[in-house]
C-alpha positions as CSV (number, residue, x, y, z in Angstrom):
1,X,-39.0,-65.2,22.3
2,X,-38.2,-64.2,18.8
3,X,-41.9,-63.2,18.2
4,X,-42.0,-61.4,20.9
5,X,-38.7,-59.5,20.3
6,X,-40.2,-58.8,16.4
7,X,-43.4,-57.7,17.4
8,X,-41.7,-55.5,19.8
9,X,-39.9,-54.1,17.1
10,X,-42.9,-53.4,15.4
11,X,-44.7,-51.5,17.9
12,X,-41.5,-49.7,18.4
13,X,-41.0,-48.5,14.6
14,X,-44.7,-47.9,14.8
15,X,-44.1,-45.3,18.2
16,X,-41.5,-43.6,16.9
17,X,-43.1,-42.8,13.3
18,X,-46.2,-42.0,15.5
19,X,-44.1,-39.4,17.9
20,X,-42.3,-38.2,14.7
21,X,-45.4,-37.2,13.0
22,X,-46.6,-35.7,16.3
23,X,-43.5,-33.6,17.0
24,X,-43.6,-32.0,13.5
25,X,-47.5,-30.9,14.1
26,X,-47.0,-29.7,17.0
27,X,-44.1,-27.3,15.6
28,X,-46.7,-26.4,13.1
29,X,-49.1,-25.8,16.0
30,X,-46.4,-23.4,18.2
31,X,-46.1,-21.1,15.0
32,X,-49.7,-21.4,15.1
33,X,-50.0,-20.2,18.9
34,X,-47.3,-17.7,18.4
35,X,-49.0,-15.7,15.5
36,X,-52.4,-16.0,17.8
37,X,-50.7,-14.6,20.9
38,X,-49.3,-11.6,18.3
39,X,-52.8,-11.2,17.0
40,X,-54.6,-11.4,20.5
41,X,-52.3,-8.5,21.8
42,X,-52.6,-6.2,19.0
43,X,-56.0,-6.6,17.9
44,X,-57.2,-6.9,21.7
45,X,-60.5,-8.4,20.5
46,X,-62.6,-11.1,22.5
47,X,-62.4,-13.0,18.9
48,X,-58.3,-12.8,18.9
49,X,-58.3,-13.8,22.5
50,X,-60.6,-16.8,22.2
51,X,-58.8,-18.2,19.6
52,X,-55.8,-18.0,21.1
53,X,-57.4,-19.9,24.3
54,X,-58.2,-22.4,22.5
55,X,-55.2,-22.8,20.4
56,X,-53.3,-23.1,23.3
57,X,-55.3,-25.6,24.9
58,X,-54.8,-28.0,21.4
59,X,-51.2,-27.2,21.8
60,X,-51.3,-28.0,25.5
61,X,-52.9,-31.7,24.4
62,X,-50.8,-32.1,22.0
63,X,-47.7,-31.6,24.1
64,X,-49.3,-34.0,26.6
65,X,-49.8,-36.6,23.9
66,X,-46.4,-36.0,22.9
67,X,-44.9,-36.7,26.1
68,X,-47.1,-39.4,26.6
69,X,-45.6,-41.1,22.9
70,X,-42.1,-40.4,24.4
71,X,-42.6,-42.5,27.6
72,X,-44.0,-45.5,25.6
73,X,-41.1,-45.4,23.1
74,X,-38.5,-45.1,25.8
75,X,-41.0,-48.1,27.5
76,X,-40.6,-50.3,24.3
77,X,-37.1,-50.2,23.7
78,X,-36.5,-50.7,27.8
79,X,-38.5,-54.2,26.9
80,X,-36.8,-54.8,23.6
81,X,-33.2,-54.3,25.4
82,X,-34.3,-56.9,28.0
83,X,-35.5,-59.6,25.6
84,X,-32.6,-59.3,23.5
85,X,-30.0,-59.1,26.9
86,X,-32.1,-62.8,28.0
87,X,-32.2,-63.7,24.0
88,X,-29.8,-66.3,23.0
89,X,-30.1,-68.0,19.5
90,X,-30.3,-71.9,19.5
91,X,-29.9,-71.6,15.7
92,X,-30.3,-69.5,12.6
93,X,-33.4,-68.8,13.1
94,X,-33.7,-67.9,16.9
């Protein structure tokens, strides 16, 4: 059970660095889709407006893969609390 409960750890440091990374692209991204939206209005230009489009579809993704990260973290540490609430050490090294 200890293995379990370490490599549960590790894909649950690894989840949360992974959603961490995400979350500070995609705030990158919505500046991003924010000056496009600006630039679509005023220039009103086919060119503006596509790139806007498909900004906002990459941002769209990425919030979906965002969300997506969030559920497996909240997934992992619902298994880690559950192997460490059955978990009882027989000795110092578990």
């Amino acid at each position: 059970m200890r293995r379990r409960l370490e490599d549960l750890q590790r894909r649950l440091a690894a989840a949360r660095e992974s959603q961490h990374v995400l979350e500070e692209q995609v705030l990158v991204w919505n500046d991003a889709l924010e000056d496009a939206r600006i630039r679509s209005l005023v220039s009103e230009t086919p060119l503006q407006t596509q790139e806007y489009d498909e900004l906002s579809r990459h941002v769209a993704a990425a919030n979906a893969e965002l969300t997506r990260r969030a559920h497996e973290v909240r997934n992992l540490k619902a298994e880690r609390d559950a192997l460490l609430h059955e978990w009882t050490p027989k000795d110092g090294h578990g």
